[in-house]
C-alpha positions as CSV (number, residue, x, y, z in Angstrom):
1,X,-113.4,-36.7,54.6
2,X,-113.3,-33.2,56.1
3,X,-116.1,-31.2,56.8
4,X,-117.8,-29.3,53.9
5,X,-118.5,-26.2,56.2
6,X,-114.7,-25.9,56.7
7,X,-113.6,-26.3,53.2
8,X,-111.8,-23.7,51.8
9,X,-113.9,-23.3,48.8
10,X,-116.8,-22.5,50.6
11,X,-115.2,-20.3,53.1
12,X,-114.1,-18.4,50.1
13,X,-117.9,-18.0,48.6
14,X,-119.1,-16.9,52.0
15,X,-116.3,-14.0,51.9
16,X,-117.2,-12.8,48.4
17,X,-120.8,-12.9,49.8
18,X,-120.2,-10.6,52.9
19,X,-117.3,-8.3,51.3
20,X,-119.7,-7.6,48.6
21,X,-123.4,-7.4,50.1
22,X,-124.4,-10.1,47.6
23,X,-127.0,-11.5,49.6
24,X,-128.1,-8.4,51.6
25,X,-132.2,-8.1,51.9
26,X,-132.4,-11.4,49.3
27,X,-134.5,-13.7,50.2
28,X,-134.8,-16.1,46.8
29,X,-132.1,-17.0,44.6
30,X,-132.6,-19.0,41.7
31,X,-129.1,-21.3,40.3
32,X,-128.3,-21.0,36.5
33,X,-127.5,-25.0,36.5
34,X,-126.4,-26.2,33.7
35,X,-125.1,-29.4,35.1
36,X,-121.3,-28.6,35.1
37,X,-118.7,-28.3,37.5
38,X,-118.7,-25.2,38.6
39,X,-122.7,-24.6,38.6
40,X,-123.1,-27.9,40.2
41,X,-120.7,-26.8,43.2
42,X,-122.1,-23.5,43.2
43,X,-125.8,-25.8,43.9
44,X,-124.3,-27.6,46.5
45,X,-122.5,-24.7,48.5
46,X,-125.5,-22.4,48.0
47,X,-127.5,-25.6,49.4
48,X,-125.3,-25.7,52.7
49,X,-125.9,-22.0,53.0
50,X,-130.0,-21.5,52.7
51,X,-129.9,-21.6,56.7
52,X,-126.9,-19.2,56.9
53,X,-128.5,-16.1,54.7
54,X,-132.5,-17.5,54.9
55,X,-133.0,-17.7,51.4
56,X,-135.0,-20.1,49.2
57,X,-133.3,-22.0,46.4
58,X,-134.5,-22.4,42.9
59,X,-132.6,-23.9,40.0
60,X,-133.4,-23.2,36.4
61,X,-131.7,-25.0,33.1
62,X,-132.4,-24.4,29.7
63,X,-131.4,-27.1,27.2
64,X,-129.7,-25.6,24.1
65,X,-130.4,-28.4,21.8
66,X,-126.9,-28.0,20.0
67,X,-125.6,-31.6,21.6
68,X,-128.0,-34.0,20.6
69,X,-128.2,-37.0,23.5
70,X,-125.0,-35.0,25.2
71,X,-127.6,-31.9,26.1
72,X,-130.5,-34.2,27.4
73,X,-128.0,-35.8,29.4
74,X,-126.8,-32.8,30.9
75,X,-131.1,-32.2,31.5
76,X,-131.4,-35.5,33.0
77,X,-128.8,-34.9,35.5
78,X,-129.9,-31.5,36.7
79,X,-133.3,-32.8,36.9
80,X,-132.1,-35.5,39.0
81,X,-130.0,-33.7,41.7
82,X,-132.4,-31.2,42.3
83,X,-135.3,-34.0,42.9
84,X,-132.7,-35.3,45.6
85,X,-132.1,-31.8,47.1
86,X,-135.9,-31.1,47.0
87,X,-135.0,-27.9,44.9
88,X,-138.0,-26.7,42.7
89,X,-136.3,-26.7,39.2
90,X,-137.3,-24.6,35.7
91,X,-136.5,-26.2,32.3
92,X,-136.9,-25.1,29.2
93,X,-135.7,-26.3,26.0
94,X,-135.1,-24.0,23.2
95,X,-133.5,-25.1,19.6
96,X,-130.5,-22.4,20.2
97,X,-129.0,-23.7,16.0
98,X,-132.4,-22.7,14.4
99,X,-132.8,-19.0,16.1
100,X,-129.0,-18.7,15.6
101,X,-129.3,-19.2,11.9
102,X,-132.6,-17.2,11.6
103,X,-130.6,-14.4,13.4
104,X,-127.5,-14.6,11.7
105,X,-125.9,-14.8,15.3
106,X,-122.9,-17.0,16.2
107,X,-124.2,-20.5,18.7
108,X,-122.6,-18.6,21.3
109,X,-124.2,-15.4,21.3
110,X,-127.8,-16.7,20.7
111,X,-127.6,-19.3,23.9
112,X,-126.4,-17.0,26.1
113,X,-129.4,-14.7,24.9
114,X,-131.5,-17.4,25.1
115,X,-130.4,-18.3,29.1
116,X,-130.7,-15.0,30.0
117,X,-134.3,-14.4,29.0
118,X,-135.3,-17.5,30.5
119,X,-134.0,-16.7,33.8
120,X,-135.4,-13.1,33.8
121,X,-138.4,-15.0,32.7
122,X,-138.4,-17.4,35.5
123,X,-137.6,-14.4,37.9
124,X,-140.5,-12.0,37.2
125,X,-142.8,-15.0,37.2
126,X,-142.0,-16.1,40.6
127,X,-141.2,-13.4,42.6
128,X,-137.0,-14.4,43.2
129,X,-135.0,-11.3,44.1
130,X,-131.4,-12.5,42.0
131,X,-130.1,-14.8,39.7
132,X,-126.9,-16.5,40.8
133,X,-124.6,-17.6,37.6
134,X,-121.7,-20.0,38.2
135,X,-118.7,-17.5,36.5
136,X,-115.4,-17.9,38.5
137,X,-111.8,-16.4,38.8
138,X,-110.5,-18.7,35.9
139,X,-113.8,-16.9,33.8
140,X,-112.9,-13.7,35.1
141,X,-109.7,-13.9,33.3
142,X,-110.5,-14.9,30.0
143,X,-113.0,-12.0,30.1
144,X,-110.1,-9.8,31.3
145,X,-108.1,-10.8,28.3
146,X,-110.7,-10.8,26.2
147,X,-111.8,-7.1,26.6
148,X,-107.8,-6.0,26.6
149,X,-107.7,-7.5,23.2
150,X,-110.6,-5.7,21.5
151,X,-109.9,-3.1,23.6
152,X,-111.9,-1.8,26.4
153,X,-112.0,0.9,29.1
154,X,-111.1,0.8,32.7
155,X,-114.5,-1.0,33.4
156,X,-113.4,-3.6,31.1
157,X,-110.3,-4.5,32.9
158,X,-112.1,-4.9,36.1
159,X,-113.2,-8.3,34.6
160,X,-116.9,-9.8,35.3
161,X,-118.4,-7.8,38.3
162,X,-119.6,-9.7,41.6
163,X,-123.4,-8.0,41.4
164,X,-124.9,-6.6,38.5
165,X,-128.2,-5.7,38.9
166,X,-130.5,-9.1,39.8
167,X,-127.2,-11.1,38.9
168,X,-124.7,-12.4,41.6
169,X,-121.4,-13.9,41.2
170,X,-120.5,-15.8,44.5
171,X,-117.9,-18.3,43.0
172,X,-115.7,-15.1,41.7
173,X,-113.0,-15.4,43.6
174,X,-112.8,-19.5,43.1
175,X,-110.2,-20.8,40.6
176,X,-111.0,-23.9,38.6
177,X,-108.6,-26.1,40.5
178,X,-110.5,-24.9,43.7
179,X,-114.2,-25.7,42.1
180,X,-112.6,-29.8,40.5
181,X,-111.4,-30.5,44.1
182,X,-114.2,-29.7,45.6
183,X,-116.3,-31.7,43.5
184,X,-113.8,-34.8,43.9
185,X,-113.4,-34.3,47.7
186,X,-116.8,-34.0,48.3
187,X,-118.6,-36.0,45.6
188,X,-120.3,-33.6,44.0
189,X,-121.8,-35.0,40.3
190,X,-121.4,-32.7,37.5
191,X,-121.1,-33.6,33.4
192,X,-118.3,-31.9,31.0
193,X,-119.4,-29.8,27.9
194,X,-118.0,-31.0,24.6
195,X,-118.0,-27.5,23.1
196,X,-115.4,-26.5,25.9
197,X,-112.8,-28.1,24.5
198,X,-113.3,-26.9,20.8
199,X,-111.6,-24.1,19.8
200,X,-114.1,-22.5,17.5
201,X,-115.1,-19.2,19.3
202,X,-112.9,-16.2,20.4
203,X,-113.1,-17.1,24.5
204,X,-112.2,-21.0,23.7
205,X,-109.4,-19.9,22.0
206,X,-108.1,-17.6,24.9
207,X,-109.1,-20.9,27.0
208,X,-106.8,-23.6,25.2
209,X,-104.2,-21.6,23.5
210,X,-103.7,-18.8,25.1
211,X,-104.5,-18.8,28.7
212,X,-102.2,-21.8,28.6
213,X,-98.9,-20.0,27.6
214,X,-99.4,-17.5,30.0
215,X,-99.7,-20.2,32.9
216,X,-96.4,-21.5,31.7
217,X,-95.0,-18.0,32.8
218,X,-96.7,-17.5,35.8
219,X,-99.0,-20.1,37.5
220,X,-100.6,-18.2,39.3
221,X,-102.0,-16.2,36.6
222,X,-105.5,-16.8,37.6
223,X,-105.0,-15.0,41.3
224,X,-102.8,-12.2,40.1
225,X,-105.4,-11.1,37.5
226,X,-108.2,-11.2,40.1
227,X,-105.9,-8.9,42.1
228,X,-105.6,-6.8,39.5
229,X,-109.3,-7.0,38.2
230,X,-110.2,-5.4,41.8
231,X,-107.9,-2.7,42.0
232,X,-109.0,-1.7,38.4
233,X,-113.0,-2.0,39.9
234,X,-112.1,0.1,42.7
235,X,-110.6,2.6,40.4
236,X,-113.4,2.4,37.7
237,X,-116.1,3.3,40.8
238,X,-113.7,6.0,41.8
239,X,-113.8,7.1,38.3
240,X,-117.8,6.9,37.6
241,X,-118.2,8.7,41.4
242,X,-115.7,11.7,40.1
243,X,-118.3,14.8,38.4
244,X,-116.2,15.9,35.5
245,X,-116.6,18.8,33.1
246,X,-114.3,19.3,30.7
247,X,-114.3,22.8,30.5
248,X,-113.9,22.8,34.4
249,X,-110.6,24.5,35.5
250,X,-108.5,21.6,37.4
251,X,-105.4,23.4,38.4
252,X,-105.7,23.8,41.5
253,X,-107.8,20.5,42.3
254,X,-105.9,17.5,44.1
255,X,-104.0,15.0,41.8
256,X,-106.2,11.8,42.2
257,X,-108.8,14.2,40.5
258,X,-107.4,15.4,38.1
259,X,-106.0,11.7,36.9
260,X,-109.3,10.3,37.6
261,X,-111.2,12.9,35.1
262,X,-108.7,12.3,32.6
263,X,-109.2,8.6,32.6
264,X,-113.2,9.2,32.9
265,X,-112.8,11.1,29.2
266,X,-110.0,8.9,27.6
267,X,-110.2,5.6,28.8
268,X,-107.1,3.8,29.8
269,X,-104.2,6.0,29.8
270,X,-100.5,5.1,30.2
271,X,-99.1,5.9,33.7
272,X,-96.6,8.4,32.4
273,X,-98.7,9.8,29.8
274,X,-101.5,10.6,32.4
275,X,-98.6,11.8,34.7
276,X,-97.3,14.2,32.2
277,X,-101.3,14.8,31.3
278,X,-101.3,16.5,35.3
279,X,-98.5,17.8,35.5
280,X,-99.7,20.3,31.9
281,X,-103.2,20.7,33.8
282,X,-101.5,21.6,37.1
283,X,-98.7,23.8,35.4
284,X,-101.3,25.5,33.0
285,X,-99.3,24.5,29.8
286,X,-100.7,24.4,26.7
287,X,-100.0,21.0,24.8
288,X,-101.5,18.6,22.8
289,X,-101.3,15.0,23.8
290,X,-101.5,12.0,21.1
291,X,-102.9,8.9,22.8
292,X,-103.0,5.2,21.8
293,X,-106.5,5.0,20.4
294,X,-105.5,8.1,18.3
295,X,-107.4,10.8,20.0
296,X,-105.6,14.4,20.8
297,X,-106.2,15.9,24.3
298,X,-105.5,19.6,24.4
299,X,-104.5,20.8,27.6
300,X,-104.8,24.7,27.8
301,X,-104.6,26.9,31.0
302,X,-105.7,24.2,33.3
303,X,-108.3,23.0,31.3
304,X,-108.6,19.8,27.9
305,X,-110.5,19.2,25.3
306,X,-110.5,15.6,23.7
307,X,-110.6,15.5,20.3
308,X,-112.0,12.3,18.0
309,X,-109.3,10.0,16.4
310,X,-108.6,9.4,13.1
311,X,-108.3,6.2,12.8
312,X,-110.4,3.3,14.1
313,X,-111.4,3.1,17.4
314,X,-112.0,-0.9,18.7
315,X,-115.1,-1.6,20.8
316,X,-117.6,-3.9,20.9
317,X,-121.3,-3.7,22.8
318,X,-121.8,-7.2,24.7
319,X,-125.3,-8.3,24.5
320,X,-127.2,-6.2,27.4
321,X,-130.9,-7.1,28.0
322,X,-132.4,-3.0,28.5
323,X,-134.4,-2.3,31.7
324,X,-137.1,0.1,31.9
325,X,-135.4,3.6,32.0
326,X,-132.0,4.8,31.4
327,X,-129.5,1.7,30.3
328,X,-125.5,3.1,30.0
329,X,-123.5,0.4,27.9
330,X,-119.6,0.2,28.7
331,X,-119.3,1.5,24.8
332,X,-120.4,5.0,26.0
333,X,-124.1,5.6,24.5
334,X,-127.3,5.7,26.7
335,X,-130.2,3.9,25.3
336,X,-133.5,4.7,27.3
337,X,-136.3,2.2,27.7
338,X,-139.6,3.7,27.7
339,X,-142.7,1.8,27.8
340,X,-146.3,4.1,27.0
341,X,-146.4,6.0,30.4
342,X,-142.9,6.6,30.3
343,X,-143.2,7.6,26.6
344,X,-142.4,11.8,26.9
345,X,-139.2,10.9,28.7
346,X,-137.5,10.1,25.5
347,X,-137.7,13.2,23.3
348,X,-134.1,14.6,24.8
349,X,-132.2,11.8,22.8
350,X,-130.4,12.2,19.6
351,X,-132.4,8.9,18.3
352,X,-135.5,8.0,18.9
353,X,-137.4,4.8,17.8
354,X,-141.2,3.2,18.1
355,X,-141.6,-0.7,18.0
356,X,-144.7,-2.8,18.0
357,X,-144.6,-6.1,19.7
358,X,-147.5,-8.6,20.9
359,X,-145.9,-10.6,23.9
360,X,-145.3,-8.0,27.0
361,X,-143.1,-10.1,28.5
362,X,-140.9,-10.1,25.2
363,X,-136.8,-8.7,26.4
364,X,-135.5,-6.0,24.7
365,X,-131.9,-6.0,24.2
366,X,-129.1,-4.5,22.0
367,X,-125.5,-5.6,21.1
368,X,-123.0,-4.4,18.4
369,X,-123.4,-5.6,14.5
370,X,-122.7,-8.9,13.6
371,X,-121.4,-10.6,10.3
372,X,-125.0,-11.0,8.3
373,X,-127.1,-9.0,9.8
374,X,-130.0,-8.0,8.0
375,X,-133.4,-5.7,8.3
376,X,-136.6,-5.5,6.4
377,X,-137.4,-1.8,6.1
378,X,-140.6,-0.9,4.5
379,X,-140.2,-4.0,2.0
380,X,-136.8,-3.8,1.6
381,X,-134.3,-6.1,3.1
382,X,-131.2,-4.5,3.4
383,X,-127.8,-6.0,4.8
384,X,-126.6,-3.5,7.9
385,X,-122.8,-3.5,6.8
386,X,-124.4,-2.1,3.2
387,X,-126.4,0.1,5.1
388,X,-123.4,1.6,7.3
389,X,-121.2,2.2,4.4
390,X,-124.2,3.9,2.4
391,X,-124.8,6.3,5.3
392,X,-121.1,6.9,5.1
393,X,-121.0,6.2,8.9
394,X,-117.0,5.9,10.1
395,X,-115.9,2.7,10.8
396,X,-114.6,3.0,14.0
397,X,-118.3,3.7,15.5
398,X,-120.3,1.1,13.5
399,X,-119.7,-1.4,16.5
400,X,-120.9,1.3,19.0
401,X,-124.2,1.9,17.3
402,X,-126.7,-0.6,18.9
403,X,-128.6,-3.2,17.4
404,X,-132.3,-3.6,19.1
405,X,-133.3,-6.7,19.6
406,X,-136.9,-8.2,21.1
407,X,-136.4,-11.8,22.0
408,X,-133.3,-12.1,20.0
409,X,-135.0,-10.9,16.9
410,X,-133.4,-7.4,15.1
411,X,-136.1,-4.5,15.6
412,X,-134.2,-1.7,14.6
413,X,-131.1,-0.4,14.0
414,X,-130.2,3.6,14.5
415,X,-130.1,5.4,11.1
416,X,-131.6,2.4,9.2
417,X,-135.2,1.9,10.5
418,X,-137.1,-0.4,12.2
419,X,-137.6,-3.8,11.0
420,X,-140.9,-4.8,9.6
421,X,-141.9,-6.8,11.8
422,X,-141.9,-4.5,14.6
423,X,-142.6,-1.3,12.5
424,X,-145.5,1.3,13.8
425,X,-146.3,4.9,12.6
426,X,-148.0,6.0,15.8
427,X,-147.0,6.6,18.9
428,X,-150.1,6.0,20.5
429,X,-150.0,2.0,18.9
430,X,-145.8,1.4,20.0
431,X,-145.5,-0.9,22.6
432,X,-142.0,1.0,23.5
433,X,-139.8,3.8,22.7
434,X,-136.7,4.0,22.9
435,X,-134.3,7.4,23.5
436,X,-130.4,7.2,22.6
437,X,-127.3,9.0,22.9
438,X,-124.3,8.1,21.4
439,X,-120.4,9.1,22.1
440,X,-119.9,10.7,19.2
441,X,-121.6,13.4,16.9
442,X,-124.0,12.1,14.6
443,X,-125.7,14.8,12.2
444,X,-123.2,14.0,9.6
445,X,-124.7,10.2,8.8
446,X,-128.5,10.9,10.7
């Protein structure tokens, strides 16, 4: 058997590491383990490097309850291998089907919400600088293709970032077939999740059917789209870095700028469009511009002006647990978290909303609409699709509007109200407030 410290897998992690600072100033890292393959080598590399990177290793697992005996199993086995490894371990066990149901939310959605808050949970309780998750290349394309279907920006088709915030990624840059031979070569245990092989959710399907097909054509599908993912990463912090004004004059500015505010404003823009998009703004023609989402760019004297599309736009906003301060969501809106010191800094936002909760520890979090969503406002329960058509608000942005959440549970909902349960008249009594701007003008539904 070789050497574990020479094995090309872990060579790879420790690259990702270094070419992307993941580990810089860290000092405690706490696993998500959930007992499969990948998180279980991800335990075992991270093991063989605590001496490398001098950083203490915590695991944490959280039992879904959706598998019967298949999800204590998957318990038992984590348990076990970090009682051999002398790793201190968190588990909690949280019945994922019954908050699902009581938040109309898909099994998917709610464990991932339900992970999530326990690790942040585990985090602030015990001082550990990042969470490391166990997503890899092979994840990093299904989320590729995933985005490019419902459509996304040039953010989205830089796949799942290496850091962010207290979140690493270390096994980025591993395929699947790299993580399984690990496992086999170096006898590493790890248990299979039935649910994987179901197609019943939109990322299954892209796993079985899809992803599949698109092997048959190119078998190394999994390293070209990482490729790709990176070069679109590089150009999405090129694009964030670039100060853009669209009534700024950009004639006479150099043509990576001028492509890089246009893609900034419009999102992903075909090469020749964007080329003919420069050459007008260089030129100082005046033209109009049709793009694929259906919004007009004007391009006059050297300067454009994007107009909104008349038809629907697709976007979707993924489930984003809000830190204190000001939180941008890939859909384009700004939501700021303000707790009652912070509380003046939210009066320059469109929308602004009070909530009353008991537990401080309780995550706020927002993502887009979902099928049966309701909200009990002053007695009323109202269903939010109702609601939206009733405020005739377009339904190309009723996706982009977020949905509050406080551990899971709706709070409030822009133009709708504040749930009940969470529903304060004072200021003085709120437990937060929260500021937000959207992407797109808002009087006529307010």
């Amino acid at each position: 058997m070789s050497s574990k410290g020479s094995s090309k897998l872990r060579l790879r992690i420790i690259r990702t590491i270094d070419e992307n600072s993941l580990l810089d100033g860290v000092k405690s890292v706490l696993l998500g383990f959930s007992g499969g393959a990948d998180s279980a080598v991800l335990f075992d590399v991270l093991l063989s490097l605590r001496k490398k990177y001098s950083f203490t290793l915590y695991a944490a697992h959280v039992n879904h309850m959706i598998r019967g005996a298949e999800s204590d199993r998957d318990e038992e086995l984590v348990r076990l291998v970090c009682q051999k490894a002398g790793v201190k371990l968190f588990v909690k066990r949280i019945d994922v089907p019954a908050i699902a149901a009581e938040n109309s939310q898909s099994l998917e959605l709610a464990a991932r919400d339900a992970r999530y808050r326990f690790f942040n949970e585990c985090v602030e309780e015990n001082g550990i600088d990042v969470i490391a998750t166990a997503h890899n290349a092979c994840d990093n394309t299904e989320t590729l293709l995933l985005n490019l279907v419902r459509g996304t920006s040039v953010k989205g088709l830089a796949g799942i970032p290496y850091k962010r915030k207290k979140i690493i990624r270390p096994l980025r840059d591993c395929t699947r077939d790299m993580i399984t031979e690990y496992a086999l070569r170096y006898g590493v245990t790890y248990v299979t999740d039935s649910t994987n092989l179901i197609d019943d959710c939109s990322r299954n399907i892209i796993r079985l059917k899809v992803i599949p097909e698109l092997r048959r054509i190119n078998p190394s599908l999994d390293t070209v789209v990482l490729a790709e993912s990176k070069s679109f990463s590089e150009l999405s912090s090129l694009i964030d870095g670039v100060q853009t004004d669209r009534r700024s004059n950009y004639a006479d500015m150099p043509d990576y700028l001028i492509r890089a505010a246009v893609i900034k404003e419009c999102g992903i823009v075909d090469r020749e469009l964007l080329s003919r998009i420069a050459d007008a703004l260089r030129s100082r023609k005046n033209l109009s511009f049709t793009l694929a989402d259906g919004k007009t760019l004007k391009v006059s004297d050297g300067e454009f002006k994007l107009s909104a599309a008349d038809k629907e736009v697709v976007g979707k906003i993924e489930y984003t647990a809000l830190l204190p301060g000001k939180n941008e969501l890939d859909c384009g809106s700004t939501v700021f978290l303000a707790y009652p010191e912070s509380f003046n800094e939210i009066y320059n936002y469109t929308t602004t909303l009070r909530l009353s909760f008991d537990n401080i520890n309780s995550v706020v979090s927002v993502r887009s609409r979902s099928e049966g969503d309701r909200i009990s406002v002053r007695g009323m329960t109202k269903s939010v699709k109702k609601e939206f058509i009733n405020k005739k608000i377009p339904r190309e942005y009723r996706d982009l509007i977020p949905v509050i959440c406080v551990d899971g549970a709706i709070a409030a909902i822009p133009f709708i109200g504040v749930d009940d349960s969470f529903y304060v008249k004072n200021q003085a009594d709120a437990s937060v407030c929260l500021g937000i701007d959207f992407p797109f003008e808002t009087k006529s539904f307010s």
